[in-house]
C-alpha positions, -999 to +999 in steps of 0.1 A: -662+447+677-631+424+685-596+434+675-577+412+648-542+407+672-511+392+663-494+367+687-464+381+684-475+416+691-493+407+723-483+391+749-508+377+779-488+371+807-492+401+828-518+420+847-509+454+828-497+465+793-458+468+788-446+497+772-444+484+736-405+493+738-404+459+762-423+440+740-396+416+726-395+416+686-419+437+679-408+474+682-370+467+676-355+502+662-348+502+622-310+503+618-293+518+589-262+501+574-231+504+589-213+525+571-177+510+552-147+533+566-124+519+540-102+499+562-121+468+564-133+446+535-167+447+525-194+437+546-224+412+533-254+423+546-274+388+545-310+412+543-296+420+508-287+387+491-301+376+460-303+340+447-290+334+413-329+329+404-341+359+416-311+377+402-319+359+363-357+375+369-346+410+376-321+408+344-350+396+326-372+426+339-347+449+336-344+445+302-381+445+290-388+476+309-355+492+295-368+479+261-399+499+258-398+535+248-425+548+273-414+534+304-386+553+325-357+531+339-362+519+374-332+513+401-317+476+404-332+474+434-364+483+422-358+454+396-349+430+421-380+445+442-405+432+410-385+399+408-394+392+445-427+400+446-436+387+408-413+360+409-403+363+370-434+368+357-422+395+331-456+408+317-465+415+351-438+434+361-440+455+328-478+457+336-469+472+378-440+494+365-467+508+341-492+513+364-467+529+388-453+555+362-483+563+358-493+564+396-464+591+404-473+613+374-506+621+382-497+622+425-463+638+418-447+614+435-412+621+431-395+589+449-373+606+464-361+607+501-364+642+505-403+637+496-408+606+514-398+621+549-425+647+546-450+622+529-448+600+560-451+627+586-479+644+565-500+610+561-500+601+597-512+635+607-541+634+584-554+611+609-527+611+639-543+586+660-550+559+634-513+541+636-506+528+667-466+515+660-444+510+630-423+484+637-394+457+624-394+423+641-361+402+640-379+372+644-397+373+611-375+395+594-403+418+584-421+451+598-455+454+612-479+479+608-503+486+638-532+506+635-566+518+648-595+514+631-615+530+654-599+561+643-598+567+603-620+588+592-623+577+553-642+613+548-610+636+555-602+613+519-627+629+501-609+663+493-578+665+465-552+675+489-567+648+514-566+622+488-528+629+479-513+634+508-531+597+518-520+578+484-487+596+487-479+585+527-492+547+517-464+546+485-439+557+510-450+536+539-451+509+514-415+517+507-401+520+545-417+484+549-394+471+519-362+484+528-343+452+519-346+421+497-356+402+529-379+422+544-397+420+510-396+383+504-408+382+544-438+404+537-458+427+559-477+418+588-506+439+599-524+439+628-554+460+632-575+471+666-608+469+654-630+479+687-653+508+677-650+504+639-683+515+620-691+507+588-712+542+586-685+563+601-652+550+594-654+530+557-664+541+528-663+516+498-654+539+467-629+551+485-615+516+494-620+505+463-598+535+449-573+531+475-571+492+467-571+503+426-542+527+425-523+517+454-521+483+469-528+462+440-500+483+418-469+485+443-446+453+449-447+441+485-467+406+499-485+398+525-464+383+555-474+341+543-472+327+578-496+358+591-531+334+593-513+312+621-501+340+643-532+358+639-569+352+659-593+370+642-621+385+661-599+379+699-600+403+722-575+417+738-574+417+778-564+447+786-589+471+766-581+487+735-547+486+717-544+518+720-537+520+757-512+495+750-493+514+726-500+551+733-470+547+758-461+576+775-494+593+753-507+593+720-486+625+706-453+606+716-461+573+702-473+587+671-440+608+669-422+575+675-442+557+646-430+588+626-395+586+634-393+550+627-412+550+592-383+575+586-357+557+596-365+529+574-376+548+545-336+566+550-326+528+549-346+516+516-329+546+495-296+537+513-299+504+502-303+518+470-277+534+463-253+511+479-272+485+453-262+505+429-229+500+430-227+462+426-258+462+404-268+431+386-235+423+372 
């Protein structure tokens, strides 16, 4: 089976894979905000701009979910996170902050940093070959997630401890790719090596289903818009596999590398949240 491959990710213009460090845009490092010494006036970090309309929604959000008695508060980022992604559509944003109250209680999820550094880590070792690269791209303004299908095994799932430690990594992930207003409104890309996928070994549909129920179709993010035209379905890649294109030196270093950058953005999200904080929606 033929990979899904995104434009931007590959490149066919030499005889060999590059080393996806020289592949330009796509696995730039995640930088954390500089931080103010106090001598200098405040830097605007453009990733973290709001417009006046998306900065009515998340008022609007803020107070119908701080209006009802059952729902904790969220973070004004996380408001301005449901503004984005629901673009003011109040019931719905009441609806997903439900659903994701109710998500953490029964994963004790406890949206922290502390717990999202060994969430990430511990999802990518339940199945340590199945992401390829984590990366941001300039270009776009968004991150990418790269991963082999070849290599999830939906059956390690099956167990309580497999299931929460998956659910819990995705939140998390989910989080390091929506470290800023911008990278949100951008959305994630995916692209996905697809070459010895199997419908018997590797999927399993309750599972998806589940994953899809709980997860995907509760958190705020989007789906990068412009992805369909810098995307071939079904192409296949020239030089073999993805994996030999992104397992540079080997497959335990670039999966360490994935895990240090899912870390350094997820440290960036909660950075930007707290610095948020400050200003607020005043």
């Amino acid at each position: 089976m033929s990979a899904p491959v995104a434009e931007e990710a590959i490149e066919d213009q030499e005889a060999v894979p590059r080393a996806p460090e020289d592949v330009e845009g796509v696995n730039e490092e995640v930088q954390p905000p500089e931080e103010d010494d106090g001598n200098e006036a405040p830097r605007v970090d453009e990733s973290m701009v709001l417009t006046s309309q998306e900065r009515e929604w998340a008022r609007a959000i803020k107070t119908a979910i701080e209006s009802c008695p059952d729902l904790d508060k969220l973070s004004d980022f996380e408001y301005c996170q449901l503004a984005i992604v629901d673009k003011g559509d109040v019931a719905a944003s009441v609806d997903r902050a439900t659903s994701l109250q109710g998500f953490r209680q029964e994963y004790d999820i406890q949206n922290t940093l502390e717990d999202a550094l060994v969430a990430l880590r511990n999802h990518v070792l339940l199945m340590p070959q199945s992401i390829l690269s984590f990366c941001y791209s300039e270009a776009i303004g968004g991150y990418t997630l790269i991963a082999d299908m070849g290599c999830c095994d939906l059956q390690l799932l099956k167990t309580e401890k497999g299931w929460k430690t998956h659910v819990a990594g995705l939140y998390y992930m989910l989080h390091a790719m929506s470290p800023d207003f911008q990278s949100i409104r951008t959305g994630i890309t995916y692209v996905l090596e697809a070459a010895g996928f199997s419908l018997a070994s590797n999927m399993d549909f309750k599972i998806t289903k589940k994953e899809c129920t709980e997860v995907y179709s509760v958190y705020p993010y989007t789906i990068n818009k412009s992805i369909t035209s810098r995307v071939q379905v079904g192409c296949i890649f020239p030089h073999g596999r993805l994996n030999l294109f992104y397992n540079i030196p080997d497959a335990q270093t670039a999966m360490e590398r994935s895990i240090k950058r899912m870390q350094e953005s997820v440290r960036r999200r909660y950075a930007m949240q707290a610095v948020f904080l400050k200003n607020g929606l005043q």
